[in-house]
VOGULO-777246 format. One line per 2 residues: number of its first residue (from 0); their letters; for each residue x, y, z of N, C-alpha, C, O. Coordinates in pm, whole numbers, plus 50000, padded with zeros to 5 digits. Layout:
REM VOGULO-777246
NUM	A	X/Y/Z/X/Y/Z/X/Y/Z/X/Y/Z; ...
END
This chain:
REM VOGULO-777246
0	XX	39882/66631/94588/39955/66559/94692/39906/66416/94701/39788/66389/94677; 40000/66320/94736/39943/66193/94718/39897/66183/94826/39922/66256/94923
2	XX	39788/66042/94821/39688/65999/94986/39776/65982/95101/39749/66009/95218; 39918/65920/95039/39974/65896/95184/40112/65988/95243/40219/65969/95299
4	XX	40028/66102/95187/40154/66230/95207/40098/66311/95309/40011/66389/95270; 40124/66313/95424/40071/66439/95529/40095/66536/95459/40001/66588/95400
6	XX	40289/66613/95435/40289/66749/95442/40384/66724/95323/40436/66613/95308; 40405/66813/95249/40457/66837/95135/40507/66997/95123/40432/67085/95168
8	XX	40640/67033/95059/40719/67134/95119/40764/67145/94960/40841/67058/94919; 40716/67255/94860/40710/67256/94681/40803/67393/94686/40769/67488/94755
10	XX	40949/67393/94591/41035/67467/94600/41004/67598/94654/40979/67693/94580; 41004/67607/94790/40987/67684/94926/41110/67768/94884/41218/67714/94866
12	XX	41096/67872/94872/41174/68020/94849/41166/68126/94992/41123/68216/94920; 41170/68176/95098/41203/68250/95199/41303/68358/95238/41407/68323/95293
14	XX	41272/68527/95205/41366/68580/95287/41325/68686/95359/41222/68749/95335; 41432/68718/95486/41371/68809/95546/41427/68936/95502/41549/68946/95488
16	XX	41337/69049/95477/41415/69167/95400/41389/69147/95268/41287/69151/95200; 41591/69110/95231/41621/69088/95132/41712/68987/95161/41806/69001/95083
18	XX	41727/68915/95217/41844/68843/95304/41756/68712/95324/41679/68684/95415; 41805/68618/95173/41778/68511/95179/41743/68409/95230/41827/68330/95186
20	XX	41656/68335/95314/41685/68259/95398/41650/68047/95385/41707/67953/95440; 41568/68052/95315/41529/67948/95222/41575/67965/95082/41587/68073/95024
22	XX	41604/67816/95020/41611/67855/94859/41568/67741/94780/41646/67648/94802; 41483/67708/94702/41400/67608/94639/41373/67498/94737/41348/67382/94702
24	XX	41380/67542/94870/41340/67398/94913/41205/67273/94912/41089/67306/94937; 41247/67133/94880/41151/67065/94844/41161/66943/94944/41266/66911/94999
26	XX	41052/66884/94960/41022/66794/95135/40909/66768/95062/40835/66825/94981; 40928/66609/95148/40809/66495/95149/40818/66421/95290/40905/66349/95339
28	XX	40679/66472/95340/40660/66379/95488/40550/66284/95502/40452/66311/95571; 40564/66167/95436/40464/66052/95440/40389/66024/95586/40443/66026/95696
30	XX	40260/65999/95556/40197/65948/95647/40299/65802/95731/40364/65710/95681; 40274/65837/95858/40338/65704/95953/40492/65721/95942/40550/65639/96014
32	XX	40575/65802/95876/40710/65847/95903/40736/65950/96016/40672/66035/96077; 40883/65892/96013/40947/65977/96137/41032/66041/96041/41059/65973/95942
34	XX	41093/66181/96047/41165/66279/95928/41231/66360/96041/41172/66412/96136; 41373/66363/96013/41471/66448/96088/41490/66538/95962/41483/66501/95844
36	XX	41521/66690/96020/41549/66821/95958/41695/66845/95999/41697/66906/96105; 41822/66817/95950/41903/66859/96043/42013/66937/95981/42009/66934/95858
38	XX	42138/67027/96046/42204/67092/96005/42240/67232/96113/42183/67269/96216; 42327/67274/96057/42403/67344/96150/42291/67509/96225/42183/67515/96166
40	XX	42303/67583/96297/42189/67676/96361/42245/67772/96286/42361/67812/96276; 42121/67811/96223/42106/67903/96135/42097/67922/96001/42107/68033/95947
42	XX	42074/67780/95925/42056/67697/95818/41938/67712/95792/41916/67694/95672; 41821/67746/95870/41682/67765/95828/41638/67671/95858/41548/67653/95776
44	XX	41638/67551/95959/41515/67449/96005/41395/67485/96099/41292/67417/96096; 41410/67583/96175/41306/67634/96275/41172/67696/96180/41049/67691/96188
46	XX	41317/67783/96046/41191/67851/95993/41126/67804/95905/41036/67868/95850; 41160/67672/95868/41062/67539/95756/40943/67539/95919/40846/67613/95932
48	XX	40980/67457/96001/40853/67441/96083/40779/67570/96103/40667/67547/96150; 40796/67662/96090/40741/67783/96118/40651/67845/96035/40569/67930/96070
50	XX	40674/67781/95876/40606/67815/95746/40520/67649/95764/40415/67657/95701; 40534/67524/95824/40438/67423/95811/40352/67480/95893/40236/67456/95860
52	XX	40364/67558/96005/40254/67605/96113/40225/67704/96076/40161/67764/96163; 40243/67790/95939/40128/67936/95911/40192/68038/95972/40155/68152/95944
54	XX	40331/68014/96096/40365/68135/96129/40395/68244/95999/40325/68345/95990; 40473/68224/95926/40555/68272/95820/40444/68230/95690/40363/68138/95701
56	XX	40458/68318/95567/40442/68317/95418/40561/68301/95368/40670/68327/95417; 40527/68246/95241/40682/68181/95172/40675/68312/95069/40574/68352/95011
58	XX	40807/68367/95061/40845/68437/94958/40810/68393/94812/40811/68473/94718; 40778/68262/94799/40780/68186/94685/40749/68065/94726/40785/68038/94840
60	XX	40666/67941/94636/40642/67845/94658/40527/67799/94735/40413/67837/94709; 40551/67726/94820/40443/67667/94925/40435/67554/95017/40501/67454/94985
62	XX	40378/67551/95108/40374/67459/95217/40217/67375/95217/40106/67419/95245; 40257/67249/95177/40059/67180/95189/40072/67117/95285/40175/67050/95289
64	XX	39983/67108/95396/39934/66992/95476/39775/66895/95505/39693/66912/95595; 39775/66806/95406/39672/66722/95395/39617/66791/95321/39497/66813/95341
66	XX	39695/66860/95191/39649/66842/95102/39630/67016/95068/39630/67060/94954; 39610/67117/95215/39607/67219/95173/39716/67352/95182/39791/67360/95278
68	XX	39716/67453/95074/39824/67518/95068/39783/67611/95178/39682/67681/95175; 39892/67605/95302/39882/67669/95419/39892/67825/95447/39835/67878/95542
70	XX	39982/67906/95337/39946/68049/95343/39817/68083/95281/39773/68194/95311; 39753/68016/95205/39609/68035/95126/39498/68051/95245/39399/68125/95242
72	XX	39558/67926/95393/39441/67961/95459/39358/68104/95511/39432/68201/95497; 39265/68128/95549/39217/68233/95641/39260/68202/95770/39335/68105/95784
74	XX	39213/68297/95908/39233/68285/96005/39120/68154/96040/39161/68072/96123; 39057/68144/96014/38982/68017/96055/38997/67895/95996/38981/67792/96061
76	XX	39029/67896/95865/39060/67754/95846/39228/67702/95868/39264/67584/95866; 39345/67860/95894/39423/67804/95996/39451/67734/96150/39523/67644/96192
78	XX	39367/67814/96200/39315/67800/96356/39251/67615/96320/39277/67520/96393; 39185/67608/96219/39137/67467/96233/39278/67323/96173/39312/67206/96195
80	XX	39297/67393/96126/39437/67309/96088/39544/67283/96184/39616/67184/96178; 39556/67392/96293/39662/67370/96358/39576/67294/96451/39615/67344/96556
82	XX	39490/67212/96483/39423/67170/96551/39463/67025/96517/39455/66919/96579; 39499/67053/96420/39556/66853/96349/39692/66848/96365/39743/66744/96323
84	XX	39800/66967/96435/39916/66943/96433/39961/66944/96582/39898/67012/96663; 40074/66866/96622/40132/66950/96778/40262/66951/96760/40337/66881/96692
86	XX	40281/67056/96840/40421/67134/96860/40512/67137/96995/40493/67195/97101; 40626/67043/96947/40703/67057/97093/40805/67109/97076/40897/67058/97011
88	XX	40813/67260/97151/40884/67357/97155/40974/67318/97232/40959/67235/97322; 41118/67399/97189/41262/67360/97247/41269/67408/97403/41246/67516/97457
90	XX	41314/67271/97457/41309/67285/97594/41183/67261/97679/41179/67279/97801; 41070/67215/97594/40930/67189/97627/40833/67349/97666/40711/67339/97654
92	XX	40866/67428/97691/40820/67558/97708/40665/67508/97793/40554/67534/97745; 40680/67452/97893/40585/67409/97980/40521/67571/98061/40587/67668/98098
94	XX	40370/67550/98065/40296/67735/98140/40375/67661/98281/40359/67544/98316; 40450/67748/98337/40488/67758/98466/40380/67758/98578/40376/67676/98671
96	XX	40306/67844/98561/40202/67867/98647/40105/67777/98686/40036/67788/98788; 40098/67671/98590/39994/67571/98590/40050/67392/98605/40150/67348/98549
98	XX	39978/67329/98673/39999/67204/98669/40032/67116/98573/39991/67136/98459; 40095/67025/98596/40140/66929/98499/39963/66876/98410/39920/66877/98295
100	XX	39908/66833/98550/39764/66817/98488/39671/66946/98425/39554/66917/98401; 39704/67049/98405/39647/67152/98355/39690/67190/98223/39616/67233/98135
102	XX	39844/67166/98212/39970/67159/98102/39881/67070/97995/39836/67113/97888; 39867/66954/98040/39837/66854/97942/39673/66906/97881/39641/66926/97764
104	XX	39613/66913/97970/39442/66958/97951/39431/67070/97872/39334/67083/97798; 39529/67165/97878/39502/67274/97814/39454/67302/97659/39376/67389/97621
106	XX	39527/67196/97575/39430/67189/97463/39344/67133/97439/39291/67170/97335; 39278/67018/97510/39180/67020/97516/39049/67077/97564/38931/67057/97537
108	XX	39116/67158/97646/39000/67253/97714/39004/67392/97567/38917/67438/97493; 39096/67409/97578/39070/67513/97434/39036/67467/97320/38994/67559/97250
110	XX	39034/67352/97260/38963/67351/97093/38854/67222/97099/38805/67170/96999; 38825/67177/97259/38706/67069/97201/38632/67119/97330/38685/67185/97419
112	XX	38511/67079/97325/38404/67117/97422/38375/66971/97533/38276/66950/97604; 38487/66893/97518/38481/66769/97604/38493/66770/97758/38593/66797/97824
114	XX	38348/66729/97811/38323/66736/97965/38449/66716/98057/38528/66633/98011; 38476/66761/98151/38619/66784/98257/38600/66588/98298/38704/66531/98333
116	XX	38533/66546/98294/38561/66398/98346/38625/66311/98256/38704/66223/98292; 38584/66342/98103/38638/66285/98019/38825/66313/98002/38914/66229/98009
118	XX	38837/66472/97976/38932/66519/97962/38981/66474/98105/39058/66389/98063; 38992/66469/98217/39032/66353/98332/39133/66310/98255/39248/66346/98229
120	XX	39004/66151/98200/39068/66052/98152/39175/66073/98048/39293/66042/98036; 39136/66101/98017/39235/66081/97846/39338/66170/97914/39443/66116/97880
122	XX	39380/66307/98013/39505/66361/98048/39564/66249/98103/39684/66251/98078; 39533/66151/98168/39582/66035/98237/39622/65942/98159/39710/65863/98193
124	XX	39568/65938/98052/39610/65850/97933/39732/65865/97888/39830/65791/97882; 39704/66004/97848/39917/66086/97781/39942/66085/97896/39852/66001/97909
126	XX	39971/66095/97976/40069/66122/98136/40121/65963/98155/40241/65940/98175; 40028/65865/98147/40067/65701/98148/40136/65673/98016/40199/65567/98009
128	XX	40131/65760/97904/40152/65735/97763/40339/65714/97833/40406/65611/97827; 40377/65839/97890/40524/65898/97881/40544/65848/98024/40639/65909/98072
130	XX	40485/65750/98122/40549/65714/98239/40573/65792/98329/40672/65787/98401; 40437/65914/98337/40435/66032/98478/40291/66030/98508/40231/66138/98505
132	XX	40230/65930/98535/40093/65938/98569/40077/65965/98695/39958/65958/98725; 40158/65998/98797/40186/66021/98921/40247/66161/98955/40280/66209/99063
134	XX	40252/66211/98831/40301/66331/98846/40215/66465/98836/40279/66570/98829; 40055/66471/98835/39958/66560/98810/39935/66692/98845/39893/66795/98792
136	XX	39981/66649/98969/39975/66746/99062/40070/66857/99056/40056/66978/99069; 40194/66766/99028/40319/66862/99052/40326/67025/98981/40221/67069/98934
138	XX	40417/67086/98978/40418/67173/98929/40557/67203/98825/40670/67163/98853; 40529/67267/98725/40666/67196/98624/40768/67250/98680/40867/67198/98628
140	XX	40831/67394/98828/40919/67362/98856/40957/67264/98934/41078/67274/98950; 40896/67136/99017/40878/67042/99046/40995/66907/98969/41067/66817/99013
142	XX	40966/66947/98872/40985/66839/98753/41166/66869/98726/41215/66979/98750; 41250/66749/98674/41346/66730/98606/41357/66798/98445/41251/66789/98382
144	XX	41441/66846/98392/41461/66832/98297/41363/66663/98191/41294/66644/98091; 41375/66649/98211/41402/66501/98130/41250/66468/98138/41194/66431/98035
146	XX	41175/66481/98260/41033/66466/98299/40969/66557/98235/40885/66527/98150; 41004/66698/98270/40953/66793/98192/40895/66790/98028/40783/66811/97982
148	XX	41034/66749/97958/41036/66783/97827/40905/66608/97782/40851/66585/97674; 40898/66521/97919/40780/66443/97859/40664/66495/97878/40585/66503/97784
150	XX	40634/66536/97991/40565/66597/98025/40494/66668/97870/40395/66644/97801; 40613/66768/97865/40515/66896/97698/40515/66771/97573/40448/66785/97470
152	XX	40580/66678/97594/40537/66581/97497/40383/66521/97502/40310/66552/97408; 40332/66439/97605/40202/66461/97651/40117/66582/97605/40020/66598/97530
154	XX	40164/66631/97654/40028/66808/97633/40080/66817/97455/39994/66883/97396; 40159/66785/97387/40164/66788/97233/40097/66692/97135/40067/66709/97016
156	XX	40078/66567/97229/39993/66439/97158/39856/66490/97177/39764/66457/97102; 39840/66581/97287/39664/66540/97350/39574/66524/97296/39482/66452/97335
158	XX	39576/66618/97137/39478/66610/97062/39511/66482/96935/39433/66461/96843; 39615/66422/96950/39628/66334/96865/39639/66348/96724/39565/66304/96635
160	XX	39758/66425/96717/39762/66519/96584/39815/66445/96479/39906/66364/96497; 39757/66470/96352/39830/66418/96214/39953/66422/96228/40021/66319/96236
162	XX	40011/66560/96234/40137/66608/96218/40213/66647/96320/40178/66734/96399; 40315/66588/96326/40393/66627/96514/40495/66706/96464/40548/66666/96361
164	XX	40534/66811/96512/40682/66882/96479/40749/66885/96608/40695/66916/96714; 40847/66857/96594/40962/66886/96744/41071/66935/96734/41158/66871/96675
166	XX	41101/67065/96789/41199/67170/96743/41325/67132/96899/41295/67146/97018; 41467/67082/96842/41539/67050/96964/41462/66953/97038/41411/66996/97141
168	XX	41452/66887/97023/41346/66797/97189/41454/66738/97222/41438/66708/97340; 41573/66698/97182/41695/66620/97273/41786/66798/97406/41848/66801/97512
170	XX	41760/66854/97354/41836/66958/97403/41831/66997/97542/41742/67054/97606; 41955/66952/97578/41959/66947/97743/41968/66823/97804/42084/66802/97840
172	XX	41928/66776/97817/41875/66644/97810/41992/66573/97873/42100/66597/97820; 41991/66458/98018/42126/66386/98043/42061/66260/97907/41955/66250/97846
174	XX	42177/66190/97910/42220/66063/97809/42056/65968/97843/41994/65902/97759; 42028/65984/97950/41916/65833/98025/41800/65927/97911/41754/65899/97800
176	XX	41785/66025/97986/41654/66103/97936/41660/66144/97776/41557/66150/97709; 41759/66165/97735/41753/66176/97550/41708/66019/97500/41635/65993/97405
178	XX	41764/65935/97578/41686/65797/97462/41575/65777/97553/41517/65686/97493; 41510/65799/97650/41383/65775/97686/41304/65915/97606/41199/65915/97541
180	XX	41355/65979/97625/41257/66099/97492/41277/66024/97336/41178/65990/97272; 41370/66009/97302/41394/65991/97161/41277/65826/97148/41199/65827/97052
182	XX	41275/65690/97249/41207/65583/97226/41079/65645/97206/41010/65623/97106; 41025/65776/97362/40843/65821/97343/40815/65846/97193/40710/65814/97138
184	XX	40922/65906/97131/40923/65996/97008/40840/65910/96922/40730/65935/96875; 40908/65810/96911/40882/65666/96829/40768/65590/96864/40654/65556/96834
186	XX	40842/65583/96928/40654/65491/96948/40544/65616/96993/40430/65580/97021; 40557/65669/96996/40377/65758/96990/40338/65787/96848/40225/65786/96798
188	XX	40450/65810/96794/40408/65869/96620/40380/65690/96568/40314/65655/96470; 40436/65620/96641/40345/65487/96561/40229/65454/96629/40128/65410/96575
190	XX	40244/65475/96756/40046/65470/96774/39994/65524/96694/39944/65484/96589; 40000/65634/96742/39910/65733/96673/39940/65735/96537/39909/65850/96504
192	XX	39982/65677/96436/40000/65679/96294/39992/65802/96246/39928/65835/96146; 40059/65873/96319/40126/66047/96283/40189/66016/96195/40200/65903/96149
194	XX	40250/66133/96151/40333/66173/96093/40437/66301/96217/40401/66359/96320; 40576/66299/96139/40657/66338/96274/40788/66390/96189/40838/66345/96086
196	XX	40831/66521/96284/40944/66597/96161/41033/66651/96310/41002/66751/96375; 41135/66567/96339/41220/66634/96442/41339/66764/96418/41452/66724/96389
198	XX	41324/66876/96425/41455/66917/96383/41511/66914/96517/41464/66936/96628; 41656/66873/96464/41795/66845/96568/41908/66863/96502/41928/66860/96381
200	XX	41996/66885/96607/42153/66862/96620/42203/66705/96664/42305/66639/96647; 42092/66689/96718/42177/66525/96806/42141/66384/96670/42050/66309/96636
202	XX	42289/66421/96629/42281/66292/96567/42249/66208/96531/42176/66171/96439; 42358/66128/96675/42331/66001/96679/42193/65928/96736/42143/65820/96706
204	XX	42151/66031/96831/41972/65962/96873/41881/65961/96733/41800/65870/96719; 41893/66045/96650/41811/66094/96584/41847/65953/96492/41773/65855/96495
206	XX	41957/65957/96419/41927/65846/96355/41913/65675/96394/41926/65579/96319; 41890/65677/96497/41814/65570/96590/41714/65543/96541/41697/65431/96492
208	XX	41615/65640/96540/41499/65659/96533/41424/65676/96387/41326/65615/96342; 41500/65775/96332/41430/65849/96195/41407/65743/96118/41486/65649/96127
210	XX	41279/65732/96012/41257/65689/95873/41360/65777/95749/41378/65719/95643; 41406/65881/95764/41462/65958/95692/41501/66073/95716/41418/66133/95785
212	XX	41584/66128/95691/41689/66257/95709/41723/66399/95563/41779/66383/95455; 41688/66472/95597/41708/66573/95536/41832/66635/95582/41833/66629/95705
214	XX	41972/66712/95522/42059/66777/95599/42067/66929/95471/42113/66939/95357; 41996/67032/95569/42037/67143/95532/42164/67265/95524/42257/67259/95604
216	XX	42160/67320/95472/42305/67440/95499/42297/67561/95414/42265/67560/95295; 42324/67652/95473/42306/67737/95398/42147/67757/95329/42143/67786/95209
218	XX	42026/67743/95400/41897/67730/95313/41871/67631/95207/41756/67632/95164; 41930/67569/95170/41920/67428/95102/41976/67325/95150/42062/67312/95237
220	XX	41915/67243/95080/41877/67075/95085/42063/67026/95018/42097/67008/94901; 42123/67021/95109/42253/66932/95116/42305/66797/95044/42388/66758/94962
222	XX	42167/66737/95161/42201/66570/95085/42038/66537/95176/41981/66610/95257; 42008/66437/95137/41869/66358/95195/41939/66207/95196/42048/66181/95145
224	XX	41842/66102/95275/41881/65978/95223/41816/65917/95378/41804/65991/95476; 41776/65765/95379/41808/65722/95530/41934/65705/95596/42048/65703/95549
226	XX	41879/65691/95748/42036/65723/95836/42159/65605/95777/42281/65625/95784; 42098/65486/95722/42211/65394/95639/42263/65486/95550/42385/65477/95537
228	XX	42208/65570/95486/42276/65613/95368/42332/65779/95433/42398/65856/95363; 42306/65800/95524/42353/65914/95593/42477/65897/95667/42552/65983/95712
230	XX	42484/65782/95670/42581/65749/95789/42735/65719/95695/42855/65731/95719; 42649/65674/95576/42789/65600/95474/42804/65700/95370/42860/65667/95265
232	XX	42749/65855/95392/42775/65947/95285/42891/65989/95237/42959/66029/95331; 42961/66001/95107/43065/66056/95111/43071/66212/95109/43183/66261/95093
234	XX	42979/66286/95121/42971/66445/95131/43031/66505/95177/42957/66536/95271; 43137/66568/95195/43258/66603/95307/43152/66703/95403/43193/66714/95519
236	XX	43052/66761/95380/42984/66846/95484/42888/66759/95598/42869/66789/95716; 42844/66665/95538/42748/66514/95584/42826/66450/95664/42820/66452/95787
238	XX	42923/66374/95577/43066/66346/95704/43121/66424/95781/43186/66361/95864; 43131/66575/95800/43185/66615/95917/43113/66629/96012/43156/66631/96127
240	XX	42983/66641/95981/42856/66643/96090/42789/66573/96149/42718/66608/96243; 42804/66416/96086/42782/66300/96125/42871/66278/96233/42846/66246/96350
242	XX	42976/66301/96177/43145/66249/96275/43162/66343/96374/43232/66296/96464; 43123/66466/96398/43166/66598/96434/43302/66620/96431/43375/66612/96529
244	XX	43337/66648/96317/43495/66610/96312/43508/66791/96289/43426/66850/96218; 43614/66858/96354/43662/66991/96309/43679/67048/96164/43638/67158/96128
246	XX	43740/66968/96093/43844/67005/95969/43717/66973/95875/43647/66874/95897; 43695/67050/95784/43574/67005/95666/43523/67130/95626/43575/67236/95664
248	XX	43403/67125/95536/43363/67272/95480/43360/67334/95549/43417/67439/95521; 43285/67325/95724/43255/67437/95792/43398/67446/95886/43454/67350/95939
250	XX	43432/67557/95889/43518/67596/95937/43544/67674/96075/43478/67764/96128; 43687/67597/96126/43657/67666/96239/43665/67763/96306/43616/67799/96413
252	XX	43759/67820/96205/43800/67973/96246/43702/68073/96138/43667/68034/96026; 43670/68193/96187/43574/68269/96153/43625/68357/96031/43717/68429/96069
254	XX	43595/68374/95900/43669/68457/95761/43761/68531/95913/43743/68517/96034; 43872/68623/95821/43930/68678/95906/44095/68754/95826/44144/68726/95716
256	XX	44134/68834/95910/44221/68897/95812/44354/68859/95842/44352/68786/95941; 44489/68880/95793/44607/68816/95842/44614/68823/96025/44554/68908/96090
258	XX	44685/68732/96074/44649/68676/96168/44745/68768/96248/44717/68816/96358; 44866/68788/96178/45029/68839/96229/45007/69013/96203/45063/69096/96275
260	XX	44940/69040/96117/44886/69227/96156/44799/69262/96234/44781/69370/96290; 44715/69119/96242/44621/69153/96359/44702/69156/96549/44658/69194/96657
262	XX	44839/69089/96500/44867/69075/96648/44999/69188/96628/45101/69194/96696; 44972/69248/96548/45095/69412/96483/45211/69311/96476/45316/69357/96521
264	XX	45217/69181/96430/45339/69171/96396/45406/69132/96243/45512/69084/96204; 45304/69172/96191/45335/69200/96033/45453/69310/95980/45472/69327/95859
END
């Protein structure tokens, strides 16, 4: 893997059963890039992030991050790896039970041994990072939509991870709060000179933002390119999804049998 490659994704093969679900897929996520995963639900993007985080073994192939092949790890030198990544789960999946200031602390109280005054500070740091430093106390049903999902953004930086994954983070979201999530997106992965892999549906935010775009279907790799070259694709599947236009490969009516025996008037 080269020096300035976080994660690297080598013809990735996946199925569950026997029921295909990946098929040669191949990915490059450079250090200091932003990388959108995108394509229709059920295309297999959840379960690429799912094989970069060790949930899943690849039927075939492999997943490296910084260099190492991630089903090879043990339980301990996974546990230490995911320590270099954060994960913002769809819809922010904030602990209910616990404070916004507890939300954020929580990984740091679980993988570093850093005194409660310190960890203070630095929760106050991400909470000022995303423009809720006033919000500590609250409790995440307390919180907006839109606050929220910064909120688990915060508690996903805390440890200041190589590798950021964000599964849906526009989802739900009114119009104000998708580009104030989609700007944090951006500028934290350039502080922090992360690396950053959004999978989405939303478009048009996404290519705002992205260094580059992957569009999957069907378990493979579609078309790649930046959002200039995403935007001006001639792919009739790329263009209908860009455009959200009805009429194109994916279709809108479901296989199906004559239409006029189905209504007995054949």
């Amino acid at each position: 893997m080269s020096s300035n490659v976080s994660a690297e994704i080598i013809e990735l093969n996946f199925a569950y059963d026997k029921r295909p679900v990946l098929q040669g897929i191949n990915m490059r996520f450079p250090k200091g890039k932003l990388i959108a995963i995108m394509g229709l639900s059920g295309c297999g993007k959840t379960t690429l992030l799912r094989h970069i985080g060790g949930a899943l073994k690849p039927t075939k192939g492999c997943v490296k991050v910084a260099g190492q092949v991630i089903h090879e790890l043990d339980s301990a030198g996974l546990y230490a790896m995911r320590r270099k990544m954060g994960m913002l789960f769809q819809f922010g999946a904030l602990f209910t039970d616990m404070s916004v200031y507890d939300n954020v602390a929580f990984q740091m109280r679980e993988h570093t041994e850093l005194p409660e005054e310190l960890i203070h500070d630095l929760v106050m740091m991400k909470l000022n990072a995303v423009g809720l430093r006033g919000t500590q106390n609250l409790m995440p049903a307390e919180l907006s939509g839109g606050m929220a999902r910064r909120v688990a953004l915060a508690r996903t930086v805390a440890l200041d991870p190589m590798l950021i994954m964000y599964d849906e983070p526009f989802a739900g979201l009114d119009p104000i709060s998708l580009t104030v999530v989609g700007n944090l997106i951006r500028s934290l992965n350039d502080a922090l000179g992360a690396t950053s892999i959004i999978v989405t549906h939303d478009i048009q935010e996404s290519l705002k933002i992205v260094d580059y775009v992957y569009f999957m279907s069907n378990g493979v790799i579609e078309a790649e390119g930046t959002p200039e070259e995403i935007r001006a694709s001639s792919k009739e599947f790329v263009h209908q999804f860009v455009h959200g236009e009805m009429d194109g490969p994916v279709p809108f009516h479901y296989p199906g049998g004559d239409y006029r025996q189905d209504l007995n008037l054949g």
